[in-house]
C-alpha positions as CSV (number, residue, x, y, z in Angstrom):
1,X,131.7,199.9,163.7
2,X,130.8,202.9,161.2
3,X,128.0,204.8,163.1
4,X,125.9,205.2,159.4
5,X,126.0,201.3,159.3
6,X,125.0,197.9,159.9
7,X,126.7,195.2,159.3
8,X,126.5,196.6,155.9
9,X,126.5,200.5,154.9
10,X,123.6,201.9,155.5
11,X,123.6,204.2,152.7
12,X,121.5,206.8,154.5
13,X,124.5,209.5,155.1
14,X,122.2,212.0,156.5
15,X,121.1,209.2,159.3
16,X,122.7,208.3,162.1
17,X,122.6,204.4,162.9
18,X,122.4,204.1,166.6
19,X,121.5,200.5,167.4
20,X,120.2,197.1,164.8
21,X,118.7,194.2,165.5
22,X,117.9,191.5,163.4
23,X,115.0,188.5,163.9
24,X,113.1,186.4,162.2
25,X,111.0,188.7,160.8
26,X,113.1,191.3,159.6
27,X,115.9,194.0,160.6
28,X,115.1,197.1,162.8
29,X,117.7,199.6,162.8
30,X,117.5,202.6,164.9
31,X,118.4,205.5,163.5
32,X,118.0,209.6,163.8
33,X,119.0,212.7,161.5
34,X,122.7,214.0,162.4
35,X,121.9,217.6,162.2
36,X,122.2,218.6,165.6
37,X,121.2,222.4,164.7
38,X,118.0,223.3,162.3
39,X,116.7,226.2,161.2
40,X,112.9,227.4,162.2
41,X,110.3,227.8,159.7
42,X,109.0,230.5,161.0
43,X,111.7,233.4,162.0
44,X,114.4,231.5,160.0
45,X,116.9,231.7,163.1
46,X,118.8,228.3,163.9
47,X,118.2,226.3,166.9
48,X,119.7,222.9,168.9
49,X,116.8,222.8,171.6
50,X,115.2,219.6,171.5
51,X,111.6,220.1,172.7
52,X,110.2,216.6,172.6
53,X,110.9,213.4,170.4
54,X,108.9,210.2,169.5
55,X,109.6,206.9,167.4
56,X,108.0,206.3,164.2
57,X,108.6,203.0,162.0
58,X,109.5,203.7,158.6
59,X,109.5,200.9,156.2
60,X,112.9,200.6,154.2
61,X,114.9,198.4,150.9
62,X,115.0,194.8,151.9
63,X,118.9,193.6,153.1
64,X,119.7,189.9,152.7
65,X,116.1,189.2,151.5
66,X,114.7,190.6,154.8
67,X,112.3,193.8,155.5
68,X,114.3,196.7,156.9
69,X,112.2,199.1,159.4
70,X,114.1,202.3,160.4
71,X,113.1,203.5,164.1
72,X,112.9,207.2,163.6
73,X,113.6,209.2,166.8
74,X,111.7,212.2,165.1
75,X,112.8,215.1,167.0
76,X,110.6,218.7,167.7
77,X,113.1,221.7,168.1
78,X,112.1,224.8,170.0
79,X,113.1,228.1,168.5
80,X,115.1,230.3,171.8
81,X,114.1,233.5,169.1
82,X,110.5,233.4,168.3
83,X,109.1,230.5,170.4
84,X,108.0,228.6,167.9
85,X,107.9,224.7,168.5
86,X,108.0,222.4,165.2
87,X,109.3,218.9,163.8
88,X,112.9,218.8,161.8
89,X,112.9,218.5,158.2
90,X,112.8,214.6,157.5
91,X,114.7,214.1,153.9
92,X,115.1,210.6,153.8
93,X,111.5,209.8,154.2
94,X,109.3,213.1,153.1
95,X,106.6,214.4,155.4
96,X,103.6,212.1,156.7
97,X,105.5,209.0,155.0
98,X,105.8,205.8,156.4
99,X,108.6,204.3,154.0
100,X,111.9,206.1,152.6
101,X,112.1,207.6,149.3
102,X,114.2,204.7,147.7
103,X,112.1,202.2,148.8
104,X,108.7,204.5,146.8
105,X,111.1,204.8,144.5
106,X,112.1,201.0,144.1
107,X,108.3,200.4,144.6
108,X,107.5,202.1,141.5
109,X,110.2,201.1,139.3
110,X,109.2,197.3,139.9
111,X,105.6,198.1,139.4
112,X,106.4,199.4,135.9
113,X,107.7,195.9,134.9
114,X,105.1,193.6,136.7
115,X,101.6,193.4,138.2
116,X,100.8,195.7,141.1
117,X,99.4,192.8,142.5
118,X,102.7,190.8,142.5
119,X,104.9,193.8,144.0
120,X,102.7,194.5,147.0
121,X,102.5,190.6,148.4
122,X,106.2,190.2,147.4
123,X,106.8,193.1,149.6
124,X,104.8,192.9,152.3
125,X,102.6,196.2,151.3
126,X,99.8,197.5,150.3
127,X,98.4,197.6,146.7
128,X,97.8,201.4,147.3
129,X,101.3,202.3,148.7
130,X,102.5,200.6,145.0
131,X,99.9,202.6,142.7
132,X,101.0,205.7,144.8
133,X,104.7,204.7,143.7
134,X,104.0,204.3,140.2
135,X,102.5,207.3,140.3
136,X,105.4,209.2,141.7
137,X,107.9,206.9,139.3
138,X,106.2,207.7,136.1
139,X,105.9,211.5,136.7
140,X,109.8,211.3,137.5
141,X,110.3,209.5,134.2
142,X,107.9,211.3,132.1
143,X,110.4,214.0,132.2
144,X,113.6,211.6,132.2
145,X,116.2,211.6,128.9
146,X,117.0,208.4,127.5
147,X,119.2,206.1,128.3
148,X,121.7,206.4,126.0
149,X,122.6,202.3,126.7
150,X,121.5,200.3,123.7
151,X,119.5,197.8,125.1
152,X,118.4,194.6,122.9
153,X,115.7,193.1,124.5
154,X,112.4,195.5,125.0
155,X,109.7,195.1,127.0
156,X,106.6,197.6,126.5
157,X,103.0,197.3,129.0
158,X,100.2,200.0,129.8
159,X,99.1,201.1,133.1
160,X,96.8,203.1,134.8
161,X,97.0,204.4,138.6
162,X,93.5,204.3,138.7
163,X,90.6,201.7,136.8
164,X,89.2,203.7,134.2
165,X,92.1,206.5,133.8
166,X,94.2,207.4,131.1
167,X,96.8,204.5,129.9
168,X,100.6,205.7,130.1
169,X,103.1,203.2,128.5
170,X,106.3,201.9,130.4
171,X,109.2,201.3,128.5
172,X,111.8,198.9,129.7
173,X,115.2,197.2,129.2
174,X,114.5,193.9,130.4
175,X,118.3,192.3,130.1
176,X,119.3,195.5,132.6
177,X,116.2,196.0,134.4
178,X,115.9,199.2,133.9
179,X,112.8,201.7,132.9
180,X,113.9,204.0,130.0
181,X,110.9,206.0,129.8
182,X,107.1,206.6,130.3
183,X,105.2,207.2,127.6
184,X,102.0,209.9,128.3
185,X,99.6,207.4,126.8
186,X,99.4,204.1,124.7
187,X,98.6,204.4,121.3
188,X,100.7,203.6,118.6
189,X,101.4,207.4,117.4
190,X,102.7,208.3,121.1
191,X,105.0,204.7,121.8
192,X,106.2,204.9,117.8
193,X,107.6,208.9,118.8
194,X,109.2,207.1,121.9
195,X,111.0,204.9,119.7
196,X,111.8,207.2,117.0
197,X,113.7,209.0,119.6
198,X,115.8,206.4,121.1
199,X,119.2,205.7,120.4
200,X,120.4,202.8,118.9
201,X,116.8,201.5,117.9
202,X,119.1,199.4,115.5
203,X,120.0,197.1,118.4
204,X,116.8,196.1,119.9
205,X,116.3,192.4,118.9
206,X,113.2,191.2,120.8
207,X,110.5,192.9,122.3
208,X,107.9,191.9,125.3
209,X,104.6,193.1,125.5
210,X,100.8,192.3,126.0
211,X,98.6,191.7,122.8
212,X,97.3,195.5,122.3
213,X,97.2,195.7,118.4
214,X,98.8,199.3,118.9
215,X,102.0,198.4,120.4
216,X,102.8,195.3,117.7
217,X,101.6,198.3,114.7
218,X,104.4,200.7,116.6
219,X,107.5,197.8,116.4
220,X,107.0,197.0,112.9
221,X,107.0,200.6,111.9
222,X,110.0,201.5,114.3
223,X,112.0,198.3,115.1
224,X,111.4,196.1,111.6
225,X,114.6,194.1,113.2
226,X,112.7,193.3,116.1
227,X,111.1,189.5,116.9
228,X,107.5,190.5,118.8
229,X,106.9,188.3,122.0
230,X,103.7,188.0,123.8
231,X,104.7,187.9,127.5
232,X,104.0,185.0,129.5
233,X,101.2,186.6,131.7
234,X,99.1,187.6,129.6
235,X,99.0,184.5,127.5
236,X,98.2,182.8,130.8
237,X,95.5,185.1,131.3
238,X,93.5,184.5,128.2
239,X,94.3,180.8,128.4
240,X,92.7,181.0,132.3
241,X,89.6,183.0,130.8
242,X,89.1,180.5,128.2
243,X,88.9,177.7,130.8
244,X,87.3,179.5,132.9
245,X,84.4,180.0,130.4
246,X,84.4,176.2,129.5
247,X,83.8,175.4,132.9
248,X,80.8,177.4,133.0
249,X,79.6,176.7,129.8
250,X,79.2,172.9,131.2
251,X,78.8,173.6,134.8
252,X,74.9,173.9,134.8
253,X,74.5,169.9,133.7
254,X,76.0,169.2,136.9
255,X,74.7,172.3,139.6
256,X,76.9,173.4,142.5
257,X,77.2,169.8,143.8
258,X,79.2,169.0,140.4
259,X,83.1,167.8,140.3
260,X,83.6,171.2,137.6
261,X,82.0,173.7,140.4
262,X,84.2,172.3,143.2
263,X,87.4,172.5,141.2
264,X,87.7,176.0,139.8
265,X,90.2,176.7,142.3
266,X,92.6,173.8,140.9
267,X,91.9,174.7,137.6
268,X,93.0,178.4,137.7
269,X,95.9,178.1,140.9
270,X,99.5,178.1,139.9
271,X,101.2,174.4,139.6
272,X,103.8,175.5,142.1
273,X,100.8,176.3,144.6
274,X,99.0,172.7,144.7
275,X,100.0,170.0,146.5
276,X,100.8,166.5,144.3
277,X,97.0,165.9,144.8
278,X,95.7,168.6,143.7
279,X,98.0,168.8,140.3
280,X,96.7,164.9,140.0
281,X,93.4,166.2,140.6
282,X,93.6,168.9,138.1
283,X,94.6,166.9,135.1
284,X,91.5,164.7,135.7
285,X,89.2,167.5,135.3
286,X,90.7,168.7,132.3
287,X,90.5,165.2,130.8
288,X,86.4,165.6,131.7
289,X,86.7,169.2,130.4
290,X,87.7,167.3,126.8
291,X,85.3,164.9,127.2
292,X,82.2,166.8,127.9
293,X,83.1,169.6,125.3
């Protein structure tokens, strides 16, 4: 077996693979940088004494739809010139980081198409670890060229690392999945530039996007061709806060011990979350909802 592999490459070539396992709950692969000699950052001379090492668990791309943690041996090299004692250089992952570049990097390119929300319990992480990823992604991006692949089916949505920041704009190419840009804000003056720049605007057919007056005012200006879609989640969402405001419009005639205060859970869950029951359940109350309106 290929010592930079697994069952499948590894596609880490500056890591060493030195022993996998695979469970239940994920794969652990054992790994360590190859460079056997490194240079010191303080006198510049080069050095292959090993002065102490430790394992750190670095979080890693899914394989076969299971969580990949790489066990670092993380080396500290002595310097035989000056003295000096410090860690190696650690590429693949980036200093004081828990998960590899790709993975950030895959992190925020996912997070650019879909809630932060959805990306973090889909893989296992932290909401923050994903904003810090978009983050990273977009300032990559903001200073990306074009695809040059025509791409027929757009999707557009606003972002912000932080609540009450500055919106940037992600533009994507949903049939390829790919991001094609960021756009340093979201009104229609900055996302109608992006389009007036990108090749083969002639091709794009369809585009996605929320309901923000600004983006529907920059398609029909730069993509007249184009059939506007209102994605699927955001119609949900105003569908859910419509309910939702029913309910408690009504709620009051009945108090807390009431059939509408006990079921705002069933109203507002996803059908593939509720048990045959519940989805019974749920289609009574909406049948009161009706009534009592």
């Amino acid at each position: 077996m290929r010592d930079d592999s697994i069952t499948v490459l590894l596609g880490l070539p500056e890591l060493r693979v030195r022993d996998e396992e695979e469970t239940a709950y994920g794969i652990r692969v054992q790994v360590e940088y190859r460079e056997r000699v490194v240079e010191c950052v303080d006198c510049g001379e080069r050095t292959a004494r090993v002065h102490s090492r430790r394992l750190q668990v670095k979080r890693d791309r899914r394989l076969w739809d299971k969580p990949v943690y790489l066990v670092l041996s993380k080396r500290r090299f002595r310097c035989l010139y000056c003295g000096k004692v410090f860690t190696e250089p650690d590429i693949v992952f980036g200093a004081r980081k828990r998960t590899s570049r790709r993975f950030r990097s895959y992190l925020g390119q996912e997070a650019l198409a879909q809630p932060v929300r959805h990306v973090a319990k889909k893989e296992g992480v932290g909401e923050a670890l994903v904003r810090g990823c978009v983050t990273e992604e977009a300032r990559r991006l903001l200073h990306a060229r074009v695809s040059p692949r025509p791409a027929t089916v757009l999707g557009l949505d606003e972002f912000s690392i932080r609540k009450g920041q500055v919106y940037d704009t992600a533009i994507v190419d949903l049939e390829h999945k790919e991001v094609m840009g960021v756009v340093s804000g979201h009104r229609q003056q900055e996302v109608s530039a992006f389009f007036t720049a990108l090749p083969h605007a002639e091709e794009a057919r369809v585009v996605v996007m929320d309901m923000h007056e600004p983006f529907r005012q920059a398609v029909a200006l730069c993509l007249p061709q184009a059939h506007v879609v209102v994605d699927k989640f955001h119609v949900l969402l105003h569908v859910h806060r419509a309910l939702d405001q029913v309910r408690t419009s009504l709620e009051p005639r009945q108090g807390k011990r009431g059939e509408l205060f006990r079921t705002r859970h069933v109203l507002l869950a996803a059908a593939e979350g509720l048990s045959s029951e519940s989805r019974v359940a749920g289609e009574g109350v909406l049948q009161r909802l009706v009534s009592l309106s």
